[in-house]
C-alpha positions in Angstrom: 25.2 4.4 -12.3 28.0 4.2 -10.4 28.9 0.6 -8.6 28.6 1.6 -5.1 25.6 3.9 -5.9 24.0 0.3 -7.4 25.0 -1.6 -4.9 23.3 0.9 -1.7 20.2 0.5 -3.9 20.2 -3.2 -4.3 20.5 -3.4 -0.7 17.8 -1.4 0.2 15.9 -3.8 -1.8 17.2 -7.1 -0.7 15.8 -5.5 2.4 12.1 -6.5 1.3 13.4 -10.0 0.2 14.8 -11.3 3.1 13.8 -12.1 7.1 14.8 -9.3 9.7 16.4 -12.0 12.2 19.6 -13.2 10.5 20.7 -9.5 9.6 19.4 -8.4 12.9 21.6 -11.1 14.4 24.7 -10.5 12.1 24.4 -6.9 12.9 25.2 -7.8 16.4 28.3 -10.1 15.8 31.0 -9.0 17.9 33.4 -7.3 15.9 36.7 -9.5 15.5 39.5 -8.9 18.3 42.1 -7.1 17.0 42.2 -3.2 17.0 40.6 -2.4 12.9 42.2 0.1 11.2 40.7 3.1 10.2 40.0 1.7 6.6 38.4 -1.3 8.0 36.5 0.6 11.0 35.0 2.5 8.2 33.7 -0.5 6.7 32.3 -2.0 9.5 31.0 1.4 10.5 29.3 1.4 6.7 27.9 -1.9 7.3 26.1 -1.9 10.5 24.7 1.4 9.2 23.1 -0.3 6.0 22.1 -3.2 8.6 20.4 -0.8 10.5 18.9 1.2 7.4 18.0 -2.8 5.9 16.0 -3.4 8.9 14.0 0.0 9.1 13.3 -0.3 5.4 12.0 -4.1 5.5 9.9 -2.9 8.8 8.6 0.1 6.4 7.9 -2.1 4.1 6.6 -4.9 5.6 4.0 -2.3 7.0 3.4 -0.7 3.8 2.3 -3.8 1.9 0.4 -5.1 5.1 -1.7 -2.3 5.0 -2.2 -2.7 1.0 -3.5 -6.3 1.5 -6.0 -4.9 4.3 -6.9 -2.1 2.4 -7.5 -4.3 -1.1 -9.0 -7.8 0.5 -11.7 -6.3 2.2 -11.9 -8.7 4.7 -15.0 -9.5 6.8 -14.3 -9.5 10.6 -14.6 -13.3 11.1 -12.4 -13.8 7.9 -9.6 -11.5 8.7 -9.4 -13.6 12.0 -8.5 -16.3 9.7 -6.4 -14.6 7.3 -3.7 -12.4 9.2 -2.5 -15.7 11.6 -2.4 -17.9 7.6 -1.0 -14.9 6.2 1.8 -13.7 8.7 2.7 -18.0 8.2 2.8 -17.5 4.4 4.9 -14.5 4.4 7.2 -15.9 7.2 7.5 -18.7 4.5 8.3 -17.0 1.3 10.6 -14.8 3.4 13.0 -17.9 3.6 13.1 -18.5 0.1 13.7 -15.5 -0.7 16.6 -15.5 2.0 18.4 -18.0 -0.7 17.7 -15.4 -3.3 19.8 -13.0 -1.6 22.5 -15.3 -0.8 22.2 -16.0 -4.9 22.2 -12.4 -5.6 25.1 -11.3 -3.2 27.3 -13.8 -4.5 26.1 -12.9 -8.3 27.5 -9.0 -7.2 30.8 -10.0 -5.9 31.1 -12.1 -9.5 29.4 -10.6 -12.2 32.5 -8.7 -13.4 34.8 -12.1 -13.7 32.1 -14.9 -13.7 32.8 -17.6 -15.5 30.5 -20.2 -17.7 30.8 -23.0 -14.4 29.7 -19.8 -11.9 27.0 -18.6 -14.5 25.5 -22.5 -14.7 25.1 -22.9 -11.0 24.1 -19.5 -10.5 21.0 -20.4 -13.1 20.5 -23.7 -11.3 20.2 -22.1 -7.7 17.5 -19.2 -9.5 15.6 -22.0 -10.8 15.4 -23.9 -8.0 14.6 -21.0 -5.9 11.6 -20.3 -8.0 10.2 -23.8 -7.1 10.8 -23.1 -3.7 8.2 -19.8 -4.0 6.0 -21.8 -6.4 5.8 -24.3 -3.8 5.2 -22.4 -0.8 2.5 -20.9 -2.7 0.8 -23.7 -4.0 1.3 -25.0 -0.2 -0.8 -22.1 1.0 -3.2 -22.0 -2.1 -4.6 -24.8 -0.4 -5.0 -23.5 3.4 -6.1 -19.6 2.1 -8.7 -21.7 0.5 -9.8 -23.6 3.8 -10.5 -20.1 5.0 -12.0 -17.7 2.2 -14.1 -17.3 -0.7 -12.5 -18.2 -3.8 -12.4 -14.4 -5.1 -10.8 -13.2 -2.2 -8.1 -15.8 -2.6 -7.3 -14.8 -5.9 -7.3 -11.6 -4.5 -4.9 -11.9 -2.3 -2.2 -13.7 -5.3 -3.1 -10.9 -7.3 -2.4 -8.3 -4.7 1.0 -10.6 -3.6 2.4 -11.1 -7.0 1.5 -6.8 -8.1 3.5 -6.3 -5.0 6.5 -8.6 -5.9 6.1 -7.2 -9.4 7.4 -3.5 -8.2 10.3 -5.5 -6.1 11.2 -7.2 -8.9 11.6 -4.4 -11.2 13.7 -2.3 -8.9 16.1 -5.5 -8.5 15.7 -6.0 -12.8 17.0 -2.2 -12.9 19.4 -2.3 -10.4 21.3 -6.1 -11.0 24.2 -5.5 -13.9 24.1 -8.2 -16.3 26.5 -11.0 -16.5 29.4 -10.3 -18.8 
């Protein structure tokens, strides 16, 4: 697969990973004030199209595995006006972590090729550290899905989550080169 052909794919992941409000806003960063070039109007043509294509996809997305949970938690009426205000926090929540986990990954692709044993450490430091941060905003809301449902339904709901960041996480394992 070629580089750029991985790289389009990877973003239309990283779409699911990370919030729509910082790309939205560095979509709509004026563009420097000198005249581009062609080359470099290109590019910035190329890139506010896969902004716009990120953001349609994390929508799509953000739909699709909304209407997975419903369809899967069975909620009753009085718990589901419990659950969607919890769970639209939770995801709001993980959304940020895994806004560091693109940062990580984005700076892994511009490397990978030339990274060195330093790079490679920290890299493995910041992944670490950014699977705390997802451990602990679930344990953090462990706690307040469990204020508000039946204990089946809870683990429900993790089991749906983590099956749905399962399928995320193997398109990213297929799509990220590995370090050389």
């Amino acid at each position: 697969m070629s580089k750029v052909v991985r790289w389009t794919t990877l973003v239309a992941t990283l779409a699911v990973l990370s919030a729509t409000a910082p790309l939205a806003a560095r979509a709509q960063t004026p563009a420097p004030a000198p005249v581009p070039s062609s080359e470099a109007k290109a590019v910035e043509d190329a890139e506010r199209d896969i902004n716009s294509e990120i953001e349609l996809t994390r929508a799509s997305i953000q739909l699709r595995r909304q209407a997975l949970v419903t369809s899967a938690m069975d909620l009753e009426t009085k718990e589901a006006e419990v659950f969607w205000p919890l769970y639209r926090e939770y995801r709001t929540e993980m959304l940020k972590v895994n806004d560091r986990f693109v940062t990580l990954l984005t700076g892994y692709l511009e490397s990978y090729d030339n990274l060195t044993d330093q790079q490679a450490n920290k890299l493995l430091d910041d992944y670490v550290s950014i699977e705390k941060g997802r451990t602990a905003v679930k344990s953090k809301y462990l706690s307040k899905f469990r204020k508000v449902l039946p204990g089946r339904k809870v683990a429900r709901f993790f089991q749906i989550d983590h099956k749905l960041d399962a399928v995320i996480n193997a398109d990213l394992a297929a799509s990220i080169p590995l370090a050389r």
